[in-house]
N, C-alpha and C positions, 0 to 999 in steps of 0.2 A: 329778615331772611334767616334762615336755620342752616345751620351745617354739620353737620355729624363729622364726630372727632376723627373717626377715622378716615374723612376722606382729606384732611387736612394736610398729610405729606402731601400727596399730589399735587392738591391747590398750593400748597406753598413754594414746592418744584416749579412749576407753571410759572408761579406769578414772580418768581426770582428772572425764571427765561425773561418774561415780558419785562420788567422791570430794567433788565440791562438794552431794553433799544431806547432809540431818543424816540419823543413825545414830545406835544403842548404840552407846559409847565403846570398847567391844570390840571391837566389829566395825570400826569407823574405824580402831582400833590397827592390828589385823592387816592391815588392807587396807591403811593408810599403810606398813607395814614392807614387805609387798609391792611396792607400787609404787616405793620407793625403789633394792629390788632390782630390777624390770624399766627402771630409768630408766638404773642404771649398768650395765648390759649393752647398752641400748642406747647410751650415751654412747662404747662401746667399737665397737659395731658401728657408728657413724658416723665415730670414727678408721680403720676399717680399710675404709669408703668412701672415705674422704679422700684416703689412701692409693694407693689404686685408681686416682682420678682422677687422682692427681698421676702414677703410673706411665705412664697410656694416654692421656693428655689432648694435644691439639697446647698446643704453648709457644710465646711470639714471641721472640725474639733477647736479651728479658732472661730467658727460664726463668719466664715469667708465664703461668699456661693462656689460654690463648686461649677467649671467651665469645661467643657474639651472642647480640643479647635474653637473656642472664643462661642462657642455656643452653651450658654447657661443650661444647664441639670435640673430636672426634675424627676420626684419615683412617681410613679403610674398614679397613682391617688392625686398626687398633688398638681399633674399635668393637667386633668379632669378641671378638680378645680380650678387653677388658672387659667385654662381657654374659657370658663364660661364665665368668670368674671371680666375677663378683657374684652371677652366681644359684648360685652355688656358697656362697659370703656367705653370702645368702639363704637355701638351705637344711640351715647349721647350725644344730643342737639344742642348747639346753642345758637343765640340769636346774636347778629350781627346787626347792625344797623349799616346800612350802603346803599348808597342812591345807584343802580347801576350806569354804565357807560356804557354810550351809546358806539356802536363799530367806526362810524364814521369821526368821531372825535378820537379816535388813535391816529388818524391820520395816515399817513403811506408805509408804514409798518410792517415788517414780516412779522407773522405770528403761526407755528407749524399748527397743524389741521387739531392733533391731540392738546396742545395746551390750549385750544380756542375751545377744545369740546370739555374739557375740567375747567372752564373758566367760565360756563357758561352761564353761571348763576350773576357770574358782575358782570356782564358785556353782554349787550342786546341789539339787534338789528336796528 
């Protein structure tokens, strides 16, 4: 299965919700080995955000990016640049290996309507 980095907040939001109901111990397993694996890809795709910023960000005279109100600076040139590397970022794939779970093997579970439809790629009718 493929997922693109940037849809990975979300899924990782979602599967945090899901994650704190009770479940079969099977289904928790699988789903906790999952989420560990989309936690360190995303752990990677926030170094190579980091990254980014530190490449295109203004700096002041000690090489400190430069913030206001906790939002990072860029001059007009370097903005350009930056979004069209990041949504490039943004839409690399990678491949997961997950058998998905089937709905009925979550058992009697709330699950709100949005995190069932970002989850959709592991949980199947």
């Amino acid at each position: 299965m493929n997922i693109k980095l940037g849809n990975l907040p979300n899924i990782l939001e979602s599967m945090s919700n899901l994650l704190q109901k009770e479940m079969p111990i099977k289904i928790s397993y699988k789903l906790s080995k999952l989420n560990k694996k989309l936690v360190e890809e995303y752990q990677q795709f926030e170094e190579s955000r980091k990254l980014l910023i530190n490449k295109y960000a203004l700096k002041d005279s000690e090489d400190n990016i430069v913030t206001q109100d906790n939002i990072v600076q860029f001059n007009q040139d370097n903005l350009v640049l930056f979004n069209d590397e990041f949504e490039e970022l943004l839409n690399i794939e990678f491949e997961i290996d997950f058998e998905c779970i089937k709905i009925d093997d979550l058992g009697d579970i709330n699950i709100s309507p949005i995190d069932l439809m970002i989850l959709e790629d592991f949980i199947v009718e």
